[in-house]
C-alpha positions as CSV (number, residue, x, y, z in Angstrom):
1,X,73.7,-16.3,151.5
2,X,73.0,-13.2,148.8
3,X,75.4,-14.4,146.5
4,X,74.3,-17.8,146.4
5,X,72.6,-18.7,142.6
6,X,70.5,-21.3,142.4
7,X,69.3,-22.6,138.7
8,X,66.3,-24.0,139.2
9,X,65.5,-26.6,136.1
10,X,62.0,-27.0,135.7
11,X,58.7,-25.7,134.9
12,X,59.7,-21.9,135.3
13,X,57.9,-19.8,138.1
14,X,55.1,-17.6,139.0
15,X,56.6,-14.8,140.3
16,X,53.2,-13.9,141.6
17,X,52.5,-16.7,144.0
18,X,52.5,-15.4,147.0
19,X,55.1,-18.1,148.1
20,X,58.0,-17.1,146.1
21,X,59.7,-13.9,147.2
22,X,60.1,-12.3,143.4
23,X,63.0,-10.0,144.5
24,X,65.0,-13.3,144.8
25,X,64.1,-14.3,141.4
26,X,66.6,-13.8,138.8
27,X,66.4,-13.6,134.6
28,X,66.4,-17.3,133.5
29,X,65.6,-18.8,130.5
30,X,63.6,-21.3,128.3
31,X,64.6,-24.1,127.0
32,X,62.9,-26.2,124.2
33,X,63.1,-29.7,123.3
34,X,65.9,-29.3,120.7
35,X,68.1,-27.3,122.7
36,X,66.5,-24.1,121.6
37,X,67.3,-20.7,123.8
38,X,65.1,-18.2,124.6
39,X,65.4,-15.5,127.2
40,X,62.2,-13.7,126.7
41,X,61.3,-11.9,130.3
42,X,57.6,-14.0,130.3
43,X,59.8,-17.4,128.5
44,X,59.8,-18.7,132.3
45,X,56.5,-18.3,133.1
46,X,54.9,-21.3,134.8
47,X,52.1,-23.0,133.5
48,X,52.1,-26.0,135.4
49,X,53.0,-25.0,138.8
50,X,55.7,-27.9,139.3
51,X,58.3,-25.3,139.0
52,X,56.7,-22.7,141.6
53,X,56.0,-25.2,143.9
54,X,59.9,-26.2,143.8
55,X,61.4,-23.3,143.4
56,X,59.2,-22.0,146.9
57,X,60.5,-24.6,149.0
58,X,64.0,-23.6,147.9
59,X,63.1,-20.3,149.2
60,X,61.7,-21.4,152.3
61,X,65.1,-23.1,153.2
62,X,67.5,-21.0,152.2
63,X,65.3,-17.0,151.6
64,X,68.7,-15.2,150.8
65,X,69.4,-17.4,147.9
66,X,69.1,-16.1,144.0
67,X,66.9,-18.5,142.3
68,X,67.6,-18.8,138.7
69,X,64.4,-20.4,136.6
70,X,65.2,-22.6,133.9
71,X,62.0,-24.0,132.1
72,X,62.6,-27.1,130.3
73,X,58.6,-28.5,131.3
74,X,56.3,-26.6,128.6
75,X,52.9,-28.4,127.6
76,X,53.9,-31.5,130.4
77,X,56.1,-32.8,133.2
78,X,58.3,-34.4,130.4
79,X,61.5,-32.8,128.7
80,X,64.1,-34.3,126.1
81,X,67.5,-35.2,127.2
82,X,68.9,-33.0,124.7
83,X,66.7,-30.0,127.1
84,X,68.1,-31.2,129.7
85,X,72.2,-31.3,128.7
86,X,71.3,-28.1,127.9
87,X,69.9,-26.4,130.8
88,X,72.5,-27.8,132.9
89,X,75.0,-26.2,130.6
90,X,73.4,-22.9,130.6
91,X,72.8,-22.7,134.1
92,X,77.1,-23.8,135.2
93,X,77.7,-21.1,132.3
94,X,75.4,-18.5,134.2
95,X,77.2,-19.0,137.7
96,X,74.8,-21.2,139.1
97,X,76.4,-22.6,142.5
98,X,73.9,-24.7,142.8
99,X,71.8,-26.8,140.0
100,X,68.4,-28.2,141.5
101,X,67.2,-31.0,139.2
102,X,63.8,-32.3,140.7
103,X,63.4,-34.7,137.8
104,X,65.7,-37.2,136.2
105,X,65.8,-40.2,133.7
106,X,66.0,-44.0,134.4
107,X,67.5,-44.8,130.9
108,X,70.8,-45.4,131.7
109,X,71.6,-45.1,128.2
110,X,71.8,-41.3,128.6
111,X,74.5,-42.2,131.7
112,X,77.5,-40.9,129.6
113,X,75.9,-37.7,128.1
114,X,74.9,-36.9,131.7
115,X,78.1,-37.9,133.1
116,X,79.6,-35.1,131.0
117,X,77.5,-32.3,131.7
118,X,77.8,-32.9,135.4
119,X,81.8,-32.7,134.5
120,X,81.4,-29.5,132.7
121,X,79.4,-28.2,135.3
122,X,81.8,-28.9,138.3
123,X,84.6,-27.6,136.2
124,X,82.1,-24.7,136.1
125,X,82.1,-24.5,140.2
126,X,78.6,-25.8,139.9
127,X,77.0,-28.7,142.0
128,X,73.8,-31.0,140.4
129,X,71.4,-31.7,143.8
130,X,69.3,-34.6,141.9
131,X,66.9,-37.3,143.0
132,X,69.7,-40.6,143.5
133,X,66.4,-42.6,142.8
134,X,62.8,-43.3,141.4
135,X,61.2,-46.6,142.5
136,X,64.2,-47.9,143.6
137,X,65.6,-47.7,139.7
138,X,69.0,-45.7,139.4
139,X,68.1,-42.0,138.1
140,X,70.0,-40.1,136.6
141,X,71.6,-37.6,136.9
142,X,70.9,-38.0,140.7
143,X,73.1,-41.3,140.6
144,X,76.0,-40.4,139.2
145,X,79.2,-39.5,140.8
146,X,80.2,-35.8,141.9
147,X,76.3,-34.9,142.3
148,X,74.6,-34.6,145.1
149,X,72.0,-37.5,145.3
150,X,68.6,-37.4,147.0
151,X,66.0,-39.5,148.6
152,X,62.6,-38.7,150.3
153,X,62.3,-39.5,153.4
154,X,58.5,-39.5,154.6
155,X,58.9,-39.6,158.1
156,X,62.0,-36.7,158.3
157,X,60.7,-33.1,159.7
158,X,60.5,-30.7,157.1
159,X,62.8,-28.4,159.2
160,X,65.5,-30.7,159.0
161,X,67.8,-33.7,156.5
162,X,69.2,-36.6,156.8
163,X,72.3,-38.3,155.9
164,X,72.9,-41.7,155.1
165,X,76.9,-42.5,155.7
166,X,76.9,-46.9,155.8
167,X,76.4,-47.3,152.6
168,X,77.6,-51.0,152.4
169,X,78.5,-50.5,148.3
170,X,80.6,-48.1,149.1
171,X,78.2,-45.7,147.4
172,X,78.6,-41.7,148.2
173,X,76.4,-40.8,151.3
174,X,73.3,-39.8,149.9
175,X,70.9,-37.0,151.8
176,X,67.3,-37.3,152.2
177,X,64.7,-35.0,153.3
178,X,60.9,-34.8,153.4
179,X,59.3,-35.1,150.3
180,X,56.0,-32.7,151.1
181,X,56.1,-28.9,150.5
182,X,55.3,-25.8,152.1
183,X,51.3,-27.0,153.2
184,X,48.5,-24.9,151.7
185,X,46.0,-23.5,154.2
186,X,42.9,-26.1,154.4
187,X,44.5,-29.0,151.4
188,X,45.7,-32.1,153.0
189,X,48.9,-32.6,152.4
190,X,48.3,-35.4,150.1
191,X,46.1,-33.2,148.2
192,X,48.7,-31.2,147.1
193,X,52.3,-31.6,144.7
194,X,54.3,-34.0,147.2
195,X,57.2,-36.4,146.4
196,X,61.3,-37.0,145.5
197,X,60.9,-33.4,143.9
198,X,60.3,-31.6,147.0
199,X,63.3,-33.7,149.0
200,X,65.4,-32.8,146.6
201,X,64.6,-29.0,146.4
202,X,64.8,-29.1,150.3
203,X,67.9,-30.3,150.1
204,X,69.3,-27.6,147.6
205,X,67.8,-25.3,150.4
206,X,70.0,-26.8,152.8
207,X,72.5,-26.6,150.6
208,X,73.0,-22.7,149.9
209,X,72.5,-22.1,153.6
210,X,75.5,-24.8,154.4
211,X,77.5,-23.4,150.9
212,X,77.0,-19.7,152.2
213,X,78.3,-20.6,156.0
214,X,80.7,-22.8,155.1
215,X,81.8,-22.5,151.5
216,X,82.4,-25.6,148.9
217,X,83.9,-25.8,145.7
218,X,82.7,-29.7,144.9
219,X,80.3,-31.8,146.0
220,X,82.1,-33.5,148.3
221,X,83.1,-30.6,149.9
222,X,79.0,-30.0,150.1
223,X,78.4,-33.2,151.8
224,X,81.1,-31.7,154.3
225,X,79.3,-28.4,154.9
226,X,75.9,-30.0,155.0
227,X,77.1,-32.5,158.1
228,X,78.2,-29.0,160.1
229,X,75.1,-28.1,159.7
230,X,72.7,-31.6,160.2
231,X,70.8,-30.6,163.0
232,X,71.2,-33.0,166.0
């Protein structure tokens, strides 16, 4: 699993936390809201502790793994689409195998510009793990075909996935996972950062470990390598 390179899009990362493993932390980049670059070493710091948070309970699945930070969250847990295109770009340039997106957009007026950059990241040998959904509303990139879409799934162990396979619109099988993090000594779990952002990181987790067993070039080939794993 040591040569398999997350991007995580987000907030950036503490490397200080003492629940990221900073030897698994690799140069990433900033990324401001009109596409701007900048690859200072402190540019991914986190500020807001979304990214952190995420980027720990990739470790915690899949420890091996190289996370990439990719900060597109500055001031807020908002970014422009324009951010967004952008990070995904950089990161399938950067030989990401694996793009974790624990955020997404419900306008489905950015459908084909996201549509694209999922293309240009597969032609990349990347994979998008995205939430499929938020409130039941279509998200995006998480809905789209050829990315990996995610639900939280409350009552699923945190050592372990699911995968729903009867979709009855013929939808691709979407994974779901639980949607609380590594728990913090003495906070409740509700207490602390829980929701479709953690499922989703869980599920990029699962991901490298299947990825590094069992290999993939697509996403469907993922899906493949994450069923030999799904514990029974």
């Amino acid at each position: 699993m040591a040569d398999i390179r997350i991007a995580v899009i987000d907030s950036g990362v503490n490397p200080d936390h003492p629940h990221i493993d900073k030897t698994r932390i690799a140069p990433g980049i900033a990324i401001a809201g009109d596409g701007t670059l900048d690859a200072a070493p402190d540019a991914v710091m986190d500020r807001l502790g979304h990214g952190t948070a995420v980027t720990a309970a990739i470790q915690e699945k899949a420890p091996d793994a190289l996370c990439m930070p990719v900060r597109i969250f500055h001031d807020s847990l908002r970014a422009t689409g324009l951010a967004l295109i952008a990070a995904i770009d950089w990161a399938a340039e950067n030989g990401a195998h694996i793009v974790n997106l624990s955020l997404g957009s419900t306008n489905m007026g950015h459908a084909a510009a996201f549509g694209a950059a999922v293309d240009r990241a597969a032609m990349a040998g990347s994979i998008v793990v995205a939430p499929r959904a938020v409130d039941d509303a279509p998200c995006l990139p998480g809905a789209l075909a050829g990315v990996i879409g995610v639900d939280v799934d409350w009552d699923c162990p945190r050592d372990s996935f699911r995968m729903r396979e009867d979709a009855a619109d013929g939808a691709e099988a979407a994974l779901s996972a639980s949607g609380y993090p590594r728990p913090i000594p003495g906070v409740p779990l509700q207490r602390n950062l829980y929701g479709t952002s953690f499922a989703t990181a869980q599920i990029s987790g699962f991901a490298a470990r299947a990825m590094a067993v069992h290999g993939a070039r697509d996403a469907a080939e993922l899906r493949r390598a994450l069923a030999a794993i799904l514990p029974a």
